[in-house]
N, C-alpha and C positions, 0 to 999 in steps of 0.2 A: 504494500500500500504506500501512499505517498504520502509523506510527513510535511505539513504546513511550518516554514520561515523554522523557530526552533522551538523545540521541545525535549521534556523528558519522558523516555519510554524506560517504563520499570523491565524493561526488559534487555535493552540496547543501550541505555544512557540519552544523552544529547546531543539530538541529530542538526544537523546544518540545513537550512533550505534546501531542497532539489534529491537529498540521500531519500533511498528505499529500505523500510526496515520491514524485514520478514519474521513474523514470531510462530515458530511449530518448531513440532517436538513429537516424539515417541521414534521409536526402530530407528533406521537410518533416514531419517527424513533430508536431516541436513546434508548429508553425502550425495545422498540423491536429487535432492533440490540444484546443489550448488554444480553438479556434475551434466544436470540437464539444463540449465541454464550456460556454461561456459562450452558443452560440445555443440548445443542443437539449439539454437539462437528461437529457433520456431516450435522446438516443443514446452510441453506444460508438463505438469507432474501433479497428478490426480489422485485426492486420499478416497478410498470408496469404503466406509466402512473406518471403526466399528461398528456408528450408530446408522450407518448404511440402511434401509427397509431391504435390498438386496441382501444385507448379510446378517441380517437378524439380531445386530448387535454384537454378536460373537467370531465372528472372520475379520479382515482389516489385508484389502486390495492396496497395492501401490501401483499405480500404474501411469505411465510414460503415454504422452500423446502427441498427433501431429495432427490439428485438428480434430475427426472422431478418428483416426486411425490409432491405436492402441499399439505402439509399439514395442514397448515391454510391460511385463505383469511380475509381481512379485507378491507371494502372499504373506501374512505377517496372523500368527496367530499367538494363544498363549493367554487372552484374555476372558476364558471360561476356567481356568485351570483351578483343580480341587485335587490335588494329591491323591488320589482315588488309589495309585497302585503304593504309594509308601506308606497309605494306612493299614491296608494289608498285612504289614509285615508288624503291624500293634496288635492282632484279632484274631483269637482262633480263626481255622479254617473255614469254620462254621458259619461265623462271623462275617468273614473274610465278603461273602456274598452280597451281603447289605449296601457295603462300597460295590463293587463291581456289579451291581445292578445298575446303577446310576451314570453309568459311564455311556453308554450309549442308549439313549435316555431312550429313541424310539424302539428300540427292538431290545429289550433287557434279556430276552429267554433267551438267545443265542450267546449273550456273555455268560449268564448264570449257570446256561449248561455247560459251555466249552469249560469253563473254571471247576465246574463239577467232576467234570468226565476225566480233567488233568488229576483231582486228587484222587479221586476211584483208581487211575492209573499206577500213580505210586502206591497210594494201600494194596493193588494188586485183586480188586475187589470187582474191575469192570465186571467181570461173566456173571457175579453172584446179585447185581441189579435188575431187580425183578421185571419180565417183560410190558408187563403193563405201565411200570414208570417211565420203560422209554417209550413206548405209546404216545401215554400222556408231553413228553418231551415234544417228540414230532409232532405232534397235533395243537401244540400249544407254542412251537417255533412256527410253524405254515400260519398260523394263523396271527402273529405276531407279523409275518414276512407282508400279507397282506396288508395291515394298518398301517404298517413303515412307506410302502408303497405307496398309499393311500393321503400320506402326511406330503408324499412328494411331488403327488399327481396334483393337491390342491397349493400348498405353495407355491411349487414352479407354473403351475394353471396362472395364479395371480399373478408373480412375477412378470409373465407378459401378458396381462391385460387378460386370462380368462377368469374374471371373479367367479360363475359361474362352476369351473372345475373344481374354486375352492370351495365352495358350500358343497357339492354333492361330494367330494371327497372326506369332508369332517362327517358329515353326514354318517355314511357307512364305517367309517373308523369306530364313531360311539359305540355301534351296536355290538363291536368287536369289544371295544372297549367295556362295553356292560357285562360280556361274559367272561371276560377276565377277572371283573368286581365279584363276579358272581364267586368262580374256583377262588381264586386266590385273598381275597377281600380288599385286592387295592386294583387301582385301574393303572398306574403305572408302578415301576420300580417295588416288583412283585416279592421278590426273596424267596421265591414259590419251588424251584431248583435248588435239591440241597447234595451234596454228597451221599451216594447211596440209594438216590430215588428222587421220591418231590416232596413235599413238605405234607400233604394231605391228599387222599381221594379227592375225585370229581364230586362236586353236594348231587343229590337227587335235582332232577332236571337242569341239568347242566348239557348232557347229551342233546334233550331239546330244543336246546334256545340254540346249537350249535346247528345242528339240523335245520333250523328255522333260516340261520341265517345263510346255509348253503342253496337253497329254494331263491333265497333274494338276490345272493350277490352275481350270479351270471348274468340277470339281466340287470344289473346296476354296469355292469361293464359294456354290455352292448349299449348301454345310453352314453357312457364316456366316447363310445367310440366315436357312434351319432354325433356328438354335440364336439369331437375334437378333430379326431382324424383325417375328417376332407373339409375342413372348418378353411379357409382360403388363408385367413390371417395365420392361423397355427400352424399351418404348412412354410407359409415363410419367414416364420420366428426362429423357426426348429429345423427344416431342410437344410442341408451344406452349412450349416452351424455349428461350432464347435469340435471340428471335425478331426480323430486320431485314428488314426489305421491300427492295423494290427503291431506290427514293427514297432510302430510308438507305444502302441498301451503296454507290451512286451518288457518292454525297453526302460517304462517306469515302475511295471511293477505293479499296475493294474489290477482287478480283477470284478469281482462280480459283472453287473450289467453292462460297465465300458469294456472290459474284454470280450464278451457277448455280443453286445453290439457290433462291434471290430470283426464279426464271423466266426469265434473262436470259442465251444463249446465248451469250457472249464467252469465244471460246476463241482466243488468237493463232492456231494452228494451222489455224485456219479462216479468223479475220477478216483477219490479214496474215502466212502460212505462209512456210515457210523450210524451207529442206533439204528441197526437194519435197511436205513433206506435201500439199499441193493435190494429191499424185496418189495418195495413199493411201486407202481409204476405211475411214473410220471416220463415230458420230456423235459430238454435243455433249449431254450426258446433263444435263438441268435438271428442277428440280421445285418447283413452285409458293408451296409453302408458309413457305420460308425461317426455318425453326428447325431447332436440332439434329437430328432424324430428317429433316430434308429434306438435311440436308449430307452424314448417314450413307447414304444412298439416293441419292445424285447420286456421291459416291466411289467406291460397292460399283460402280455403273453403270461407273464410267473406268476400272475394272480391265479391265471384259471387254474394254471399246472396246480398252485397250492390248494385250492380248492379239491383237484380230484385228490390229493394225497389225504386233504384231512377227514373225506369220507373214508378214503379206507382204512383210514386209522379208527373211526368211531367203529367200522366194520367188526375191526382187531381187539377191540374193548372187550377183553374175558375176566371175570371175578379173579382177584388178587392181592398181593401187597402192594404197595407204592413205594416200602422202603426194603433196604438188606436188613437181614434177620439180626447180624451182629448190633447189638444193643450197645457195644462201646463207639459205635460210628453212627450210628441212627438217632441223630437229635435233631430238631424237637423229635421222639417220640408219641407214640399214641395222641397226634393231635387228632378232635373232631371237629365236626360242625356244630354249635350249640347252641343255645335260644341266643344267645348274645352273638349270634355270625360266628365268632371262631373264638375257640381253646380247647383246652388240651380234655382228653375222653374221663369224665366224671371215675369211672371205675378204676383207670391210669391213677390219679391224685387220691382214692382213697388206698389203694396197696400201697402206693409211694408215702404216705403219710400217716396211715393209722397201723400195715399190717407190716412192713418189710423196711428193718431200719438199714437194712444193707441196698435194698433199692433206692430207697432214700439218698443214702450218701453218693451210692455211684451216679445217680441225678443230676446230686450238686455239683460233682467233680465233672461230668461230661458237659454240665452248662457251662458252668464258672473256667476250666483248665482248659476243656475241648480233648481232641484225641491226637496220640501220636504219630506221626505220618513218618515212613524209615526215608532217607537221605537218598537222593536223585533229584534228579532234573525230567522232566517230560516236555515237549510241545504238543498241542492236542490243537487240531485249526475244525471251524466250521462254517459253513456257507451261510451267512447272513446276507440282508436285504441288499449292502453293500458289498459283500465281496468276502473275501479269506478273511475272517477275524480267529484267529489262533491267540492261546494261552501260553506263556513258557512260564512253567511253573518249581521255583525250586526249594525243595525240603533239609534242613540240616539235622532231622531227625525227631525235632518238637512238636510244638503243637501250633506254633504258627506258622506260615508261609517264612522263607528267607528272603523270598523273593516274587514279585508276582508283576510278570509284562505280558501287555496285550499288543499283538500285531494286528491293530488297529484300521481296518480299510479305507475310514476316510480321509485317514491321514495321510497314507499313500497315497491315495485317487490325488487329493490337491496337488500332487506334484506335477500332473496331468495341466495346470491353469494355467501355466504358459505355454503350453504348447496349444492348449484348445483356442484362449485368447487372441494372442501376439497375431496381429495382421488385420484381425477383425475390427470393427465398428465396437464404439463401447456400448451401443444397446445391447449388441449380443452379447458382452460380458455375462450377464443376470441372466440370460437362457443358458449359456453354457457351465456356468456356476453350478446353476442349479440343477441340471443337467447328472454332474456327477452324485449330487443326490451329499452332500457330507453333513457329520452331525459336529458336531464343535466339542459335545460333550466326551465324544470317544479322543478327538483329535489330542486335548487337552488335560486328557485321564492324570 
């Protein structure tokens, strides 16, 4: 800005008539301000973000311009950051879940399982996990993949201009959303995934309201199509937008829907399956083109896949446990459903308290201590909404984690933003942004 005759700027001192004083701050702003200004007389240098509507508050774009041409892009994140994986290593493993639910705040069942399925690995306990809990696992991850979906389809809808996509996408989310409240009692950041199993049965009609909403959502998808797909304006928002080949998505380290997109059919769930999927059948929905309208058309596809997967799961639903029979690794314990939504099985708390002083203490000691996990390392990855989100999980023999890191998808995908950006128009920045679908909360863990 231009500073009148003289003044004092609590920032610069006292400038002389005709001086330019610039005040910003955060990342390398000044590096880059002063770097674009002395190479490229004609470019500007654009903060997009953090309080961006494009990035939700929690991203932070640098980007270089010549006119609307975007000629470099940098991302700047860090400004969601919760310690999520150093609390970890304060909480039993039990524990441990509470935090790591929270991390990828849209689709928490694929962090709470992949974290799950790492400690199962080291106790050496996966086979002894009752089939019904991984059932429940799969049917409660596809249907979680859906709302994730669902969060992306209405955001990135508004992002350019289809308000539209964002009402009917919150829309159908709730209903998912209501059956989650219904199992687990929260609508997000569930803790419902525990070591060993899940935390509780399905309540009595639960199967229902899921059924109910498999009737509705096919044709909630043929109307997205209707009202997106040969939409004129949506077509040229998202066509030859943000566009990476396969080479490139390879090359960063990609995966979910931007490698799919890209033609390239890597879906864990097929290439190295877990919790049965090899005996589900579904497909791997890809599409050649790798720009935005090919990631919207490869997503719309994972819905339906997930839908036929979670009927054959309700199929699969046979009378069971939910958790491992070893009572030194199965906490909570004998939780029910009770007139108060949830606690623990009325019969549970009178043996633990009036009949059995030895059950009692081993209660205390398995809440309070948690259990012992023998010394290794695992990596355990899962196909989430976004891509390979894997666990590295490591034990020095106690009862807490030593260590606990998520290979986090959308932290990788953003490394993807300058190559989808740079060249482009900065409208298309916020299609292609949002494009790769990233949550802040996983970035930032």
């Amino acid at each position: 800005m231009h500073m009148p005759d003289t003044v004092t700027d609590p920032y610069a001192g006292t400038q002389d008539d005709g001086a330019r004083v610039y005040t910003v701050s955060g990342g390398d702003w000044d590096e880059i301000a002063t770097d674009a200004a002395e190479q490229h007389a004609e470019r500007i240098v654009v903060n997009m973000g953090p309080q961006h509507p494009s990035t939700h508050g929690v991203l932070r774009l640098v980007l270089e311009l010549e006119g609307e041409t975007v000629t470099q892009a940098r991302v700047v994140m860090g400004y969601l950051h919760t310690g999520i994986e150093k609390n970890c290593e304060y909480r039993t493993y039990t524990q441990a879940v509470t935090f790591l639910t929270r991390a990828d705040y849209l689709s928490p069942f694929f962090t709470e399982t992949a974290y799950s399925m790492a400690v199962e690995k080291l106790l050496g306990i996966t086979d002894e996990v009752p089939e019904r809990a991984k059932v429940i696992r799969v049917l409660m991850m596809e249907l979680n993949r859906i709302a994730s979906h669902l969060v992306w389809l209405a955001t990135g809808g508004m992002e350019v201009g289809a308000l539209s996509a964002m009402l009917y996408g919150f829309r159908e989310r709730e209903q998912i959303l209501d059956i989650f409240e219904m199992i687990t009692g929260l609508r997000m950041n569930h803790e419902y995934v525990r070591p060993g199993g899940v935390i509780q049965d399905l309540p009595p009609g639960a199967v229902e309201k899921i059924r109910e909403f498999l009737q509705i959502m096919p044709k909630r998808i043929d109307e997205y199509h209707n009202l997106l797909t040969g939409q004129p304006i949506w077509i040229k928002r998202l066509k030859g937008v943000g566009y990476l080949d396969l080479t490139g998505a390879v090359a960063l380290g990609t995966t979910g829907p931007i490698m799919r997109s890209a033609g390239y059919p890597w879906d864990l769930r097929k290439t190295q399956p877990y919790l049965g999927y090899e005996t589900y059948d579904f497909d791997v929905p890809t599409h050649p083109d790798g720009d935005c309208f090919a990631r919207y058309l490869v997503r719309m596809d994972e819905m339906r896949e997930s839908l036929k997967i979670i009927e054959q799961c309700l199929d699969r639903l046979r009378p069971g446990p939910v958790m491992v029979e070893d009572k030194k690794v199965a906490w909570p314990a004998q939780l029910a459903l009770g007139a108060d939504g949830l606690g623990n099985s009325l019969d549970h708390i009178r043996h633990i308290m009036a009949t059995s002083m030895e059950a009692l203490i081993h209660h205390f000691k398995l809440v309070t201590e948690g259990f012992h996990v023998p010394p290794g390392q695992v990596y355990v990855p899962v196909e989430s909404p976004r891509g390979e989100l894997g666990v590295h999980l490591v034990s020095d023999g106690g009862t807490k984690p030593y260590r606990v890191h998520l290979r986090e998808p959308s932290f990788v995908n953003l490394q993807a933003v300058a190559a989808i950006c740079e060249g482009s128009f900065i409208a298309d920045v916020i299609a292609a942004v949002a494009s790769l679908d990233p949550v802040m909360g996983g970035c930032d863990r």
